[in-house]
N, C-alpha and C positions, 0 to 999 in steps of 0.2 A: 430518647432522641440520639440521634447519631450525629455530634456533635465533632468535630474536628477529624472525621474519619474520612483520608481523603483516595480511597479505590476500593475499586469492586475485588473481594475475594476469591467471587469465579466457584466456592465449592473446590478449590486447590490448596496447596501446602504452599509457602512461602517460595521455595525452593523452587516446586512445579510451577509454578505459577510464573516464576521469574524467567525459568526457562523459557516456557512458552511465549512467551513477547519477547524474547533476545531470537525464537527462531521466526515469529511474526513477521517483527519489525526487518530479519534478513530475505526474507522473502517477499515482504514488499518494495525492498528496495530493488530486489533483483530484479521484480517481475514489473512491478508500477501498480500494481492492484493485486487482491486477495479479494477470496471471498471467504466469510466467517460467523458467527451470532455476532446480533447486535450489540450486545455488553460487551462482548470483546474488541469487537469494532472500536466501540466508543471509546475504551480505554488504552486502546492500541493508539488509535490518535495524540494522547499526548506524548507517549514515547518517540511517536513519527517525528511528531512535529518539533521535540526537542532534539531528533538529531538532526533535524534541517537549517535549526540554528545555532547547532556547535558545526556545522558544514556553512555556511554563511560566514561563521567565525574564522574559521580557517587558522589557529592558532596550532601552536603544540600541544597547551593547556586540552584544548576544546578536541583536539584529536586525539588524545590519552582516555577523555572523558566519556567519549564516543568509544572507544578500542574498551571499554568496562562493559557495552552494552553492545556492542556488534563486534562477536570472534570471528567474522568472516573479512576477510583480506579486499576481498574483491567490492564487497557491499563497503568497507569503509571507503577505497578510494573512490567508492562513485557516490557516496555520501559527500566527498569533499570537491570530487573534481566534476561532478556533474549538476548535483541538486543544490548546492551551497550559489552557484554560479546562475543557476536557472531562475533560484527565486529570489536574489538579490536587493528585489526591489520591492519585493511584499512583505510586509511587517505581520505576517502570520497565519492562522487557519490557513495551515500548505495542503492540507488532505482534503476528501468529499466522501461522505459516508450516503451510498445510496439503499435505500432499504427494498429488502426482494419479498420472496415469497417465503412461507413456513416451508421448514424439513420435512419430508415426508415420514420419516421413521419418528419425532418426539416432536412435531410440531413446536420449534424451536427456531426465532424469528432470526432470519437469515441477512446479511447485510453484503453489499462489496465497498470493500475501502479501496481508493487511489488516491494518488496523487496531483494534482491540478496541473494542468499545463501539460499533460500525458503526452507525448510525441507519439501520435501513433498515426497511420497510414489513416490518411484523407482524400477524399473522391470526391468531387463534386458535380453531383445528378440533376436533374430537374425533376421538378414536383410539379403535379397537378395545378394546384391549388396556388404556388406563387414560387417567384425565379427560381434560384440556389437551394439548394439544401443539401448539407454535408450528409455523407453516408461514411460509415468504417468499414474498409475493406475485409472481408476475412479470407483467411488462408483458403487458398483452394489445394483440395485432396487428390494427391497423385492417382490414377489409374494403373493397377497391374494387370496387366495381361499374361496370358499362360503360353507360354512357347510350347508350340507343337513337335511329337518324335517323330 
């Protein structure tokens, strides 16, 4: 029985292992979602969500705490100055783990993590079927054209 054993090893080294969710966790903060397997997902989650309540914290303590597990500059001040502020008011589960399809090369079950409350570009369309319904905008792709000699 795997009694008091509390993370997934992942098949990595302590080391590797540790690396890879200090560059996770900077990259979801950067971006607001990832996409990744679902064990890493799942475990990525508590590192999220523990720096969104040393950014809630807003201490020196809790920013030292946070600077041991994000070496990127930029992701810690918007740990403290964006998402500490955003969730103020939620006592927890900050993330949403939604599950996708298998990889195609190791059929290996795929996940995207974000953040709740995501700021992202909102439209709202009409449906068939009844009033409102929000749509996400996505980026539209420039056209190149070929200058003629």
């Amino acid at each position: 029985m795997r009694h008091l054993v509390d993370h997934r090893k992942l098949g990595r080294t302590s080391p590797h292992r540790q690396a890879m969710f200090r560059n996770m966790v900077v990259a979801l903060i950067q971006h607001g979602r990832i996409e990744t397997t679902l064990p890493k997902a799942k475990e990525l989650r508590r590192i999220a969500d523990r720096m969104v309540t040393w950014g809630k914290k807003g201490t020196l303590a809790a920013r030292r705490a946070a600077r041991r597990v994000i070496h990127d500059r930029g992701a810690l001040s918007k740990v403290f100055d964006d998402l500490g502020p955003r969730f103020a008011t939620r006592q927890g589960g900050y993330t949403r783990i939604l599950k996708l399809n298998f990889r195609p090369g190791d059929q290996a079950p795929m996940a995207l993590i974000e953040y709740l409350d995501n700021p992202a570009k909102v439209l709202k369309g009409k449906s068939k079927k009844e009033g409102d319904k929000k749509v996400v905008e996505k980026p539209k792709k420039k056209k190149v054209t070929k200058k003629a000699k």
